[in-house]
C-alpha positions as CSV (number, residue, x, y, z in Angstrom):
1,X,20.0,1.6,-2.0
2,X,17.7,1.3,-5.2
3,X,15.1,2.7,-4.7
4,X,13.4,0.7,-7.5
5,X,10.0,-1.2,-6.7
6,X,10.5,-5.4,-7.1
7,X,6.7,-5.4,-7.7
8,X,6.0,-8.0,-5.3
9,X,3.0,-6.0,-4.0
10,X,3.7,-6.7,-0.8
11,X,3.1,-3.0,0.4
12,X,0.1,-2.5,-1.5
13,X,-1.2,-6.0,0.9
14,X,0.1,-5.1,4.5
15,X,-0.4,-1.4,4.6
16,X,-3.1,1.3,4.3
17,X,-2.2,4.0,2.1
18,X,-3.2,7.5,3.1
19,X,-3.8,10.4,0.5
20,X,-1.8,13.7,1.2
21,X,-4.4,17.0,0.9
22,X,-3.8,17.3,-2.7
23,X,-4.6,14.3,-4.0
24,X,-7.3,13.8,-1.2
25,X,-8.9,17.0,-2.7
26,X,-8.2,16.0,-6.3
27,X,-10.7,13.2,-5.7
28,X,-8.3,11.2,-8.7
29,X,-8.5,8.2,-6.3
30,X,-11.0,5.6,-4.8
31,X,-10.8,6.1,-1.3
32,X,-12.3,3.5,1.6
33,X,-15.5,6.0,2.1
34,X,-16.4,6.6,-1.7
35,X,-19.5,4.7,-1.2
36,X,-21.0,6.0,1.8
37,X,-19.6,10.0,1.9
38,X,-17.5,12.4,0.7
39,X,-15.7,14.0,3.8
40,X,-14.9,17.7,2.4
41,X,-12.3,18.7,4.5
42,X,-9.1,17.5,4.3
43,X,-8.1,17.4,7.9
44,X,-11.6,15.6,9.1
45,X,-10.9,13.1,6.4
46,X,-7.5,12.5,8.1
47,X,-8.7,12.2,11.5
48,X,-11.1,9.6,11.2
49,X,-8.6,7.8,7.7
50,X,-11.2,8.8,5.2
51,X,-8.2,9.8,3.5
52,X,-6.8,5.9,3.1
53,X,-7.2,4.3,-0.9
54,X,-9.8,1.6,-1.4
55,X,-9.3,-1.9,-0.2
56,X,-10.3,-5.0,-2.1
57,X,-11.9,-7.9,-0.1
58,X,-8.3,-9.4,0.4
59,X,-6.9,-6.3,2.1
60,X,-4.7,-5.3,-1.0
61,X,-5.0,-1.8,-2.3
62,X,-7.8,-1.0,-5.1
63,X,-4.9,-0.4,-7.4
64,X,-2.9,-3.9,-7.3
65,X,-3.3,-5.6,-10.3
66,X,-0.9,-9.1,-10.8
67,X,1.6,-7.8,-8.1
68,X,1.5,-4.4,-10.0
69,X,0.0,-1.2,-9.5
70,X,-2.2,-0.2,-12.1
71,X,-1.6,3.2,-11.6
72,X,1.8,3.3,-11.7
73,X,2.8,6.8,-13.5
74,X,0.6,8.8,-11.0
75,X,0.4,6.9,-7.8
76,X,0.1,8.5,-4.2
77,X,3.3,9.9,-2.8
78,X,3.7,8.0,0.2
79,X,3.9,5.3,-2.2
80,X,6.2,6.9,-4.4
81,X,8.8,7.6,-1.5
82,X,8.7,4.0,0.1
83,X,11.0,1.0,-0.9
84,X,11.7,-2.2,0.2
85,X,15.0,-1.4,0.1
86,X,14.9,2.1,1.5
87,X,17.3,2.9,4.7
88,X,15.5,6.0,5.6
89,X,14.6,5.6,9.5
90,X,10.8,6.4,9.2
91,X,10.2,3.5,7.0
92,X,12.3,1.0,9.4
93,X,8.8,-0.8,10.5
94,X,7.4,-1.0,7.3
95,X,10.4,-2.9,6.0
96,X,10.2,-5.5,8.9
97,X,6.5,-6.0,8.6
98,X,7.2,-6.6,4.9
99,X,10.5,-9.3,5.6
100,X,8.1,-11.0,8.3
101,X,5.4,-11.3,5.5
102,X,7.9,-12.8,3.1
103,X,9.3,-14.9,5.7
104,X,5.8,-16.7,6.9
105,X,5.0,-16.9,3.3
106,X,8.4,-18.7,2.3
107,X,7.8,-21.0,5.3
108,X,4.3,-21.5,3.7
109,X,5.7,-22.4,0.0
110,X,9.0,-24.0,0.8
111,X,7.6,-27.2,2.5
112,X,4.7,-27.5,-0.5
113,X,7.3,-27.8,-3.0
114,X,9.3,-30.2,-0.5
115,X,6.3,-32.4,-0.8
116,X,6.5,-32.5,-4.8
């Protein structure tokens, strides 16, 4: 295990990325209900995902710039402990939403450049 990110942004696409209480409360990050509320407690926030990072139009995080993060040195934790390549059990889905997404996108791209 490598526990090194391939920056191929796929995480940052397929999943929502929730804030623990700290960094909720440190209010560092753009969060899915910046523009219409602040949600002061930490454990509302969590129950109804006020607590997830902003979403561009294309369902990537706010922070995914050219497959990378742009806040890199002082991203959320839960991104911090995840890999693609990570064998811990609680991440077991994750990894096979992300091979699925790679898979449907290789059968996307192979038969283009087939055609060339």
């Amino acid at each position: 295990m490598n526990n090194t990110c391939n920056q191929c942004g796929e995480c940052c696409k397929l999943f929502f990325i929730n804030l623990n209480e700290e960094e909720y409360n440190s209010r560092e990050f753009r969060t899915i209900f910046d523009d219409l509320a602040v949600v002061e407690d930490y454990s509302i926030a969590s129950d109804c995902g006020a607590n997830f990072l902003a979403k561009k139009d294309d369902g990537s995080c706010i922070y995914l710039e050219d497959n990378s993060c742009s806040i890199h040195e002082s991203r959320p934790q839960v991104c911090r402990s995840f890999f693609c390549d990570s064998t811990e059990d609680e991440y077991q889905t994750m990894r096979e939403i992300i091979k699925e997404a790679k898979r449907n996108l290789d059968n996307v791209i192979d038969p283009i450049s087939k055609k060339k």
